[in-house]
N, C-alpha and C positions, 0 to 999 in steps of 0.2 A: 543757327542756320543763317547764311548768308544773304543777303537781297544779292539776287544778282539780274540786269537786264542786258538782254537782248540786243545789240547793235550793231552796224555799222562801222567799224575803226579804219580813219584813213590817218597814215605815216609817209612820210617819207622818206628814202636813204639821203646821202653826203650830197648826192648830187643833184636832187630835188626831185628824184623821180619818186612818184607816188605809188601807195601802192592800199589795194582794200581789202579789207576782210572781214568773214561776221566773225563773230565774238558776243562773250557772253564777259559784260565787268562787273565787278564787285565794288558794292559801297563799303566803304573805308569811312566814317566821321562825314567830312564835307567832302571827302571828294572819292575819288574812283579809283580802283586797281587793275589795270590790263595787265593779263596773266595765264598767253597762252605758251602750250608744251616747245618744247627743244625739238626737230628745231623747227625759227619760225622766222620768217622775212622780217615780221612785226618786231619782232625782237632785236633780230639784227637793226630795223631800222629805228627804235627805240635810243637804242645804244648809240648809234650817230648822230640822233638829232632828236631829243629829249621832249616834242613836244609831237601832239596827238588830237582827232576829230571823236568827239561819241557824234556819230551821225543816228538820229532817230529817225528810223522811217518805215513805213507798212506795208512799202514796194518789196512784196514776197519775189520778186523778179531777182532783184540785189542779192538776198540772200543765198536761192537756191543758184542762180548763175554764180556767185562767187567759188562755189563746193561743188560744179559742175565744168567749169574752167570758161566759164562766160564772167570776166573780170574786169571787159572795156565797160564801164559805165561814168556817164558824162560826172566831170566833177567841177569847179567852180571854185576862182580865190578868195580868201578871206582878206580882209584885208586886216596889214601888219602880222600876219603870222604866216611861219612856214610850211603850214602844213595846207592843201583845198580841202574842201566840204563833197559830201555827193549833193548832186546839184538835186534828187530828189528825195531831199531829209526834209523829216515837217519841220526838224528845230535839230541844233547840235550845240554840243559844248565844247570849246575851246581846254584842249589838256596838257597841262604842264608834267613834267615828272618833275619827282623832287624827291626820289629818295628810292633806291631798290633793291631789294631781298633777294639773290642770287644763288637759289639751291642749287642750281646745276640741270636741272628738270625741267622744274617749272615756275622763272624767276619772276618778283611779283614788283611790277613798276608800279607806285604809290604816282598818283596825279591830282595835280589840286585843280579846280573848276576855276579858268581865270576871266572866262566869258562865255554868255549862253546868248542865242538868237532865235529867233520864230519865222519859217518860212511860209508854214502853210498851214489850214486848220486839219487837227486830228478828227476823222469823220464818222469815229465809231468802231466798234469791233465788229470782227467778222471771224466765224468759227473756222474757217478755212484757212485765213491765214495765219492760228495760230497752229493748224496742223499741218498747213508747210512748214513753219517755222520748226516745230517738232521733230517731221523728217528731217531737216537738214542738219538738227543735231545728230538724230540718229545716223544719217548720211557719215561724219564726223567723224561716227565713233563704231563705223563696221568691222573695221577690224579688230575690234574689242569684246563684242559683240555678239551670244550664240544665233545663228538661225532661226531657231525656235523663236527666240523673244522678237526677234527684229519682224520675225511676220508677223506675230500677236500686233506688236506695235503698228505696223503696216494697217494693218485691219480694222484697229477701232480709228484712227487716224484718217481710214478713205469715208466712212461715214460723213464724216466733216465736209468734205472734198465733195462727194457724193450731191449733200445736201447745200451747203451753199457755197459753193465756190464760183469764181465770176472766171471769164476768161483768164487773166492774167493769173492768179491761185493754179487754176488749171496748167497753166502752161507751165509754171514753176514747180508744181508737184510731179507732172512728164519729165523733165529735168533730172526731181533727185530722183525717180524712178528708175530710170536710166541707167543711173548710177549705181543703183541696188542691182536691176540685174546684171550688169557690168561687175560688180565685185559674185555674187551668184557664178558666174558660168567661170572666174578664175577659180572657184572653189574646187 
């Protein structure tokens, strides 16, 4: 089984415009594999400019606004690289490609780690924001998806929410919610 986390990936195209998205990367040895499906901005801008942010961060904002079409979030340069950081990641790594497996699907860019930085302290977990983060996979992957499961999921997931969520969890689980019943009533 794969380790895979959770993040942030900011690219940019030819022309330096940026662009974010969650993602889920896979460890590879030292370094990471960004490898999402056909088709994908990431990918295309991958292909133009070989170099990539793992942004860590616990701002459930980020996530569920990126799968919700709320995508303006502040970003911030690095310096010597052409790719910005979100400006609110507690730590990110600087990603190279260096090599990629092209099924046609879902091609897998191999990235080596060629620098890592610390912005802010990690403050602990919190149950709520790992069941935004849950939604927003499931958000992801609705149309894959039967009904039945997606509410089961729904349901032990608002517990979380229920119990400890802070404003900001809140607001970001209304978001993918949104969303669900926005894909619900195309049904």
């Amino acid at each position: 089984m794969s380790y895979i986390r959770e993040v942030i990936v900011t690219t940019v195209d030819a022309a330096g415009a940026p662009h974010i998205a969650p993602l889920g990367i896979i460890a590879e040895g030292d370094g990471w594999v960004i490898a999402p499906f056909r088709p994908s901005r990431t990918l295309d801008n991958l292909a133009a400019v070989p170099f990539a942010i793992a942004n860590y961060t616990d701002d459930m904002l980020v996530f569920a606004g990126c799968l919700t079409g709320r995508k303006d979030w502040p970003l911030v340069p690095v310096t010597d690289w052409p790719v910005p950081r979100l400006q609110s990641a507690l730590s990110h790594s600087l990603l190279q490609v260096v090599s990629v497996d092209d099924d046609g699907v879902r091609p897998r860019y191999f990235c080596k780690v060629v620098g890592e930085a610390m912005h802010a302290p990690f403050t602990g977990l919190n149950r709520a924001k790992a069941a935004v983060l849950e939604l927003a996979i499931l958000v992801s992957r609705l149309h894959m998806l039967p009904k039945d499961k997606i509410d089961r999921e729904i349901d032990y997931l608002k517990i979380a929410i229920d119990k400890t969520s802070g404003p900001d969890e809140q607001m970001a689980w209304n978001w993918l919610m949104e969303r669900v019943e926005q894909h619900r009533a195309a049904d």
